[in-house]
ZATOR-294342 format. One record per residue (C-alpha): residue number from 1; residue in one letter; x negated, y negated, z. Coordinates in steps of 0.2 Angstrom, whole numbers, plus 5000, padded with zeros to 4 digits. Example, Ala and Ser with C-alpha at 12.3 -4.5 7.8 and 13.67 -1.06 7.14 Angstrom:
// ZATOR-294342
 resi resn    u    v    w
    1    a 4938 5022 5039
    2    s 4932 5005 5036
***
This chain:
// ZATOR-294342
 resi resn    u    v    w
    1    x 4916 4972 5386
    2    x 4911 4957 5377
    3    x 4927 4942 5377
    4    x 4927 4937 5360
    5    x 4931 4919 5363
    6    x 4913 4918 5370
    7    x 4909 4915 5353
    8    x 4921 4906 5348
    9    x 4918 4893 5361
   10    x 4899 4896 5359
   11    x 4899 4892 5341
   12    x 4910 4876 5345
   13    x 4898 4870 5358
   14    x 4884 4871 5344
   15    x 4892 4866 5330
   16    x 4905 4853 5332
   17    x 4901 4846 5350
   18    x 4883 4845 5346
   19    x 4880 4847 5329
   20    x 4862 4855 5329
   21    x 4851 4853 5316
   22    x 4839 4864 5309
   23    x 4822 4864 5319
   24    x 4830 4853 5334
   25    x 4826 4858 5351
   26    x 4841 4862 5365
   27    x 4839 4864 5382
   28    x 4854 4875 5390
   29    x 4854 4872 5408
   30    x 4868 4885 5417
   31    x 4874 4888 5432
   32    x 4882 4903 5440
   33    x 4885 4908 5420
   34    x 4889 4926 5416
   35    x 4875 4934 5404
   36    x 4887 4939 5391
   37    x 4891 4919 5387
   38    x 4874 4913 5391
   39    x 4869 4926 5374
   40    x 4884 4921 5365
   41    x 4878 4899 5367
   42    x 4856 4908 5364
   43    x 4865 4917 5347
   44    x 4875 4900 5343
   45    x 4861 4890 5343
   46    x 4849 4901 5333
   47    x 4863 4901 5318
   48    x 4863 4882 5319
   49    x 4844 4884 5316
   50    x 4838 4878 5333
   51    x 4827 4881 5348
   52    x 4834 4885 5364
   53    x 4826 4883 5379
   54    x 4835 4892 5396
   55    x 4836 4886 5410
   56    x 4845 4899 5425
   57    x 4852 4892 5440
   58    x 4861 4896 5455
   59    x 4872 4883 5467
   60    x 4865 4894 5481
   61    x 4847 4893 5476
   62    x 4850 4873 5473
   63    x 4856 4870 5491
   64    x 4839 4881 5497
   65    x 4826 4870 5488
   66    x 4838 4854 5494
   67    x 4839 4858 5510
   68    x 4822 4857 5515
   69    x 4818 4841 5500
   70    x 4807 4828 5504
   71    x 4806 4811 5492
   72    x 4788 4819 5488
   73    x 4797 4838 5482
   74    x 4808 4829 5472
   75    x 4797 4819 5463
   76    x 4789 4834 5457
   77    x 4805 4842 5451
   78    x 4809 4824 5444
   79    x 4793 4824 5434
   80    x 4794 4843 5426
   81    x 4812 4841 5423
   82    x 4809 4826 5415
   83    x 4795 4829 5405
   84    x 4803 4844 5398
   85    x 4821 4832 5395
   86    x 4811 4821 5384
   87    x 4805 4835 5373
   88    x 4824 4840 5368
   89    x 4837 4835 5355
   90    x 4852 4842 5363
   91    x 4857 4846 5378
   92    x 4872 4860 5384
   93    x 4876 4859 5402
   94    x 4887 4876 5409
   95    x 4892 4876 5429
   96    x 4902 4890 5434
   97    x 4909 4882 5448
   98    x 4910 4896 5463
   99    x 4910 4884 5478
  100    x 4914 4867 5479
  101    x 4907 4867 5496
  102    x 4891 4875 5494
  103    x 4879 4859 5498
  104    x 4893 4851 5511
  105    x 4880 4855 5525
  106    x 4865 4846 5518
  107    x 4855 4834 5530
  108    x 4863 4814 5529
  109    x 4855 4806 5517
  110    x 4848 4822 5507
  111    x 4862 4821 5492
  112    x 4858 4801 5490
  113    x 4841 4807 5488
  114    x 4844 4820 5476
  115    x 4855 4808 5466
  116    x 4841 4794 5467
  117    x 4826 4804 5463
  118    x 4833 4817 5453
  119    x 4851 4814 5444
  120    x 4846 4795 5440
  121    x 4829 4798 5430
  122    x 4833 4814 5421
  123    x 4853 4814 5419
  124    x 4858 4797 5420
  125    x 4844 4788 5412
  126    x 4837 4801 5400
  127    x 4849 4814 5395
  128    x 4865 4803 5392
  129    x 4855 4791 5383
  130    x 4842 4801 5373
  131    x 4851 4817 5368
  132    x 4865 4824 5361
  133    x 4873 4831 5375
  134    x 4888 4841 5381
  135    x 4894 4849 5398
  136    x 4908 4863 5404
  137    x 4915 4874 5417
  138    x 4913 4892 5415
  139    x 4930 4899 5423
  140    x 4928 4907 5436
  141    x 4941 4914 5451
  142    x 4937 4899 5462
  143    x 4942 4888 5449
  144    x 4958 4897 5446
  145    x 4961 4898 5463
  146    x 4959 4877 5465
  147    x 4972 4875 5450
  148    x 4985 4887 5458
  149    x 4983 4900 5445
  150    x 4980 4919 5443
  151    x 4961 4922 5437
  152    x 4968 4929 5422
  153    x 4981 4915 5418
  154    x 4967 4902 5421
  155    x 4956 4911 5409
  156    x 4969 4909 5396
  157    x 4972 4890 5401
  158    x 4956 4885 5398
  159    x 4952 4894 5383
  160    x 4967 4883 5378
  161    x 4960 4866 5382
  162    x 4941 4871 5376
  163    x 4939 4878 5360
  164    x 4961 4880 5354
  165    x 4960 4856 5354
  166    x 4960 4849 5337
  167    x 4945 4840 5343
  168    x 4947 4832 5326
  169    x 4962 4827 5321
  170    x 4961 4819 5341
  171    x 4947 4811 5334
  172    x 4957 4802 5322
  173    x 4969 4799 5332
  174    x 4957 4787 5341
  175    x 4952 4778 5329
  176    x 4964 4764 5330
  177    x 4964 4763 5349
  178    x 4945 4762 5347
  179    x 4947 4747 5337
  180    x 4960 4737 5348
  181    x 4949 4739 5365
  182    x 4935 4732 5356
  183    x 4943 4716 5352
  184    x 4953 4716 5370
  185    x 4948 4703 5384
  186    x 4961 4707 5399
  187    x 4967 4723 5407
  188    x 4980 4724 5421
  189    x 4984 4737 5428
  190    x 5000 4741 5438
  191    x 5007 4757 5449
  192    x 5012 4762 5466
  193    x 4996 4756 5477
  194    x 4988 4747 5462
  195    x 4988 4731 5455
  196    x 4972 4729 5445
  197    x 4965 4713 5435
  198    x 4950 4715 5424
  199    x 4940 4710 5409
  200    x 4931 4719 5396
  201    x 4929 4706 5383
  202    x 4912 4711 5373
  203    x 4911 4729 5382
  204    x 4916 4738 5366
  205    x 4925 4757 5367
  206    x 4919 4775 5364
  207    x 4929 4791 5359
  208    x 4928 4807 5370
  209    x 4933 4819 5356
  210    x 4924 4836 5359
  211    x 4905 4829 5357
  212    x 4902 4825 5377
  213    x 4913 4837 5389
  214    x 4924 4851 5387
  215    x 4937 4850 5388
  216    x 4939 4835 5381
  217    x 4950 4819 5377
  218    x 4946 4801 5383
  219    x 4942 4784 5376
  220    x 4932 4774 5387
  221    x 4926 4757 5391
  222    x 4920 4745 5404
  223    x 4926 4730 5415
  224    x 4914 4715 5415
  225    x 4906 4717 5429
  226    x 4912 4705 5440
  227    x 4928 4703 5434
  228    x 4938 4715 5443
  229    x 4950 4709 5455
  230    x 4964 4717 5466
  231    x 4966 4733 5472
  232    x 4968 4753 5467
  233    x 4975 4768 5475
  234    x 4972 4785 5468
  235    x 4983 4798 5468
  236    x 4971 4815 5464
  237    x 4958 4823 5474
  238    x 4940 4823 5471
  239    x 4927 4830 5478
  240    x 4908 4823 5479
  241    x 4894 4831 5486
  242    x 4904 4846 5489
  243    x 4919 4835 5502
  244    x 4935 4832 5494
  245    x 4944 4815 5495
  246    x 4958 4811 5497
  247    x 4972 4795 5497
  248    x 4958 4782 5492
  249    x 4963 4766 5491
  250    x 4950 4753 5485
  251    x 4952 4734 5485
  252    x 4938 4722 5475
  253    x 4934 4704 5473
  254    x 4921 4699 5459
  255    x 4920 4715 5453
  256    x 4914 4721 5472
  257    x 4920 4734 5481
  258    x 4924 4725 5497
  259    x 4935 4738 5505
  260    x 4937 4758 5504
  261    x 4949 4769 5512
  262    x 4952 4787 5511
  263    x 4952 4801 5522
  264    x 4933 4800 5526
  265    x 4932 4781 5525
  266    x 4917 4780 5534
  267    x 4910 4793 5522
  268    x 4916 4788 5507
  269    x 4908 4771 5511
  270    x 4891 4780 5515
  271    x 4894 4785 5496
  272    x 4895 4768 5490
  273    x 4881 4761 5499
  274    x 4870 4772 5490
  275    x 4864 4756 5482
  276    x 4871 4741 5476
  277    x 4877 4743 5460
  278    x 4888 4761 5469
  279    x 4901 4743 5475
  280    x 4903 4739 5456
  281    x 4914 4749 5443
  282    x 4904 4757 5427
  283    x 4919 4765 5416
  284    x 4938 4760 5413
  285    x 4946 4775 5403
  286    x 4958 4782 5397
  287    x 4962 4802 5398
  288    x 4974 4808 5383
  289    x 4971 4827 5383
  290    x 4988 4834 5378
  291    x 4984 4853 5387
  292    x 4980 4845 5404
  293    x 4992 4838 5415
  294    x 4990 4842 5433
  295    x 4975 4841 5443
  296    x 4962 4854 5450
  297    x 4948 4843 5458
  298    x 4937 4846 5446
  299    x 4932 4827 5434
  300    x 4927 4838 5418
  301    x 4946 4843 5417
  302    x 4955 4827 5429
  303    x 4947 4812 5417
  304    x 4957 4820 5402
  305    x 4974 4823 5410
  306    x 4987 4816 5395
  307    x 4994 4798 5405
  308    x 4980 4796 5418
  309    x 4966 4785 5418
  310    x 4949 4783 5429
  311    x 4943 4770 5436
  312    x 4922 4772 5440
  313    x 4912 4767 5453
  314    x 4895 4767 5447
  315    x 4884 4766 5434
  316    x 4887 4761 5417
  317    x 4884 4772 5401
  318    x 4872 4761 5388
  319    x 4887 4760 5376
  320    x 4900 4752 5385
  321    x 4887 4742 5395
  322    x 4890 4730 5408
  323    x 4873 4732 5416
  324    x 4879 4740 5431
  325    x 4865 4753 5439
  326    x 4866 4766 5449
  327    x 4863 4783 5456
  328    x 4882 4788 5458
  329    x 4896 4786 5444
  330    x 4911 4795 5451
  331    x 4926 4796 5439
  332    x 4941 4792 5452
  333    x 4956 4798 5443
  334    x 4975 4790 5443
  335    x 4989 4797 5435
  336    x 5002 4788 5430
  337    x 5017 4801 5424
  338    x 5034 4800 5431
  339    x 5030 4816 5442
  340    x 5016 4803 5451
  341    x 5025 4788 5453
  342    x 5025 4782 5436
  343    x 5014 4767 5431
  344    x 5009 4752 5418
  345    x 4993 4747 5408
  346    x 4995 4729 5399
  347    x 4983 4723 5387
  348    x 4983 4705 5382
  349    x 4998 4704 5388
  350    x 5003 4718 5376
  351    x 5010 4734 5386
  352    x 5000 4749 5381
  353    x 5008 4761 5391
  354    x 5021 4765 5403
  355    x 5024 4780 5412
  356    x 5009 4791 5404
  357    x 5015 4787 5387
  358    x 5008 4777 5375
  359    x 5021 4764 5366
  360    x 5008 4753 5358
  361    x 5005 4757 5339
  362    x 4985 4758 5340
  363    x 4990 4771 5354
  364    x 5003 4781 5347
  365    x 4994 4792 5340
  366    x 4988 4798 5356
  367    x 5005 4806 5363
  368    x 5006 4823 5368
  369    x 5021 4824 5353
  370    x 5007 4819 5341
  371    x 4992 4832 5349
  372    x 5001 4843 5355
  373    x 4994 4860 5346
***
């Protein structure tokens, strides 16, 4: 039996989150998706008048052709996969996420490849910056099972922070703390573990309001590059190249990541010698999603959680620039709610926010009281 919010959140993902046009082209690349929402997303995107192009894959299949990659195999799927990105307007990214740990036993060195020969060129470089793009979980029991949940309850939850958000009136919402964070210079950042000094003077700002992930619900920027000083501990696990991190604490001086500490320190620094630019933050934002307020170590849903922010090793997105590169960009989350040791974000010597909760009046509007449905 067919769910009927398939469509619903089908027709969201081509309509509001993407906006196809008649005639455009739409690659929808999924991953361990049921059929029955894979033909809702194909019907979607013929009653917006476009092309969709499918593209099937499995995390099982992924680790096969990665566990026996060579820089030369990679470069062909590089090339095809890039070729073909160049050709689309719009691009809708599904992962049904089954098992974090699926590629944990990959050769050393075989994920930095992938990211470098693969992620960089057709993701990072092309797709962010020459589609219009969107990307989701599908729910699945492994999901639920990693936010404490029933599968049924967890179904219900995320249908609640997909396609039930005002993505609009959030959207509105933003507009005035848009504005501020363009005009700011200096950010400091204070919680348990953190004390954080930084600069994003000429950075400029970007609203996460249903057209990039969903779920959905951030406004983003950038630190200079090499302004970031001090020191940060995180208090959410997050899981990269299917290992999950905990308790990392990271320390910088000129916007360098001189020290990192977690429960894998040496391999979380393997992680952030991938290059240089990996040392070196690429986003500063702030998560403001009223329906998400506990973790599940999973970034599409962690980087909105209402009173967190994330602070991102990594590359930079082309518009909040501050000409970091990289392979990784790894959105580290904090949350700053009583519940996890509570917490301060000042602003030119304004406070923005204490405790999770906005008090600055270009911020208000994004309370949970104001977007709460």
């Amino acid at each position: 039996m067919r769910d009927p919010r398939h469509a619903q959140l089908a027709a969201l993902l081509a309509g509001y989150a993407t906006e196809i046009k008649p005639g455009e082209r739409v690659l929808i690349e999924a991953y361990d998706t049921p059929t029955e929402f894979l033909e809702a997303l194909v019907k979607a995107v013929y009653a917006a008048g476009g092309h969709p192009v499918l593209e099937i894959k499995q995390q099982q299949l992924q680790r096969a052709l990665l566990m026996g990659a060579s820089e030369a195999s990679l470069s062909v799927i590089r090339d095809a996969e890039l070729h073909r990105m160049k050709l689309m307007n719009v691009f809708i990214g599904v992962r049904g996420l089954t098992n974090a740990s699926e590629l944990i036993d990959l050769p050393e060195g075989r994920m930095g490849l992938f990211s470098a020969q693969w992620m960089q060129p057709v993701h990072m470089e092309q797709r962010l910056n020459h589609t219009r793009w969107v990307v989701l979980r599908y729910p699945t029991p492994f999901m639920a099972m990693k936010a404490k949940m029933s599968t049924e309850a967890f179904e219900d939850f995320y249908y609640d922070v997909t396609s039930r958000v005002d993505y609009a009136r959030m959207s509105k919402a933003m507009d005035p703390a848009k504005a501020f964070l363009e005009q700011a210079d200096r950010v400091h950042i204070l919680g348990p573990g953190t004390d954080l000094k930084f600069s994003i003077k000429g950075i400029g700002a970007t609203k996460c309001d249903g057209h990039l992930n969903i779920p959905d619900g951030e406004i983003y920027s950038c630190p200079v590059r090499d302004s970031v000083e001090g020191f940060i501990t995180y208090n959410t696990p997050s899981s990269y190249h299917s290992f999950t991190f905990n308790d990392i604490k990271l320390r910088f001086e000129r916007g360098r990541i001189v020290e990192a500490t977690a429960n894998d320190t040496a391999r979380i620094n393997a992680i952030f010698d991938t290059d240089e630019g990996a040392r070196y933050i690429g986003e500063f934002a702030l998560g403001c999603n009223p329906q998400i307020t506990q973790p599940m170590d999973d970034i599409l849903f962690d980087e909105k959680i209402m009173g967190s922010f994330h602070f991102t090793p990594g590359n930079a997105y082309d518009d909040t620039d501050n000409g970091n590169r990289s392979a990784v960009h790894w959105d580290l989350v904090c949350i700053q709610t009583p519940e996890y040791g509570g917490g301060e974000i000042w602003i030119d010597g304004a406070l923005i926010r204490k405790d999770g909760i906005f008090v600055h009046p270009a911020f208000e509007g994004l309370n949970p009281d104001k977007l709460s449905l």
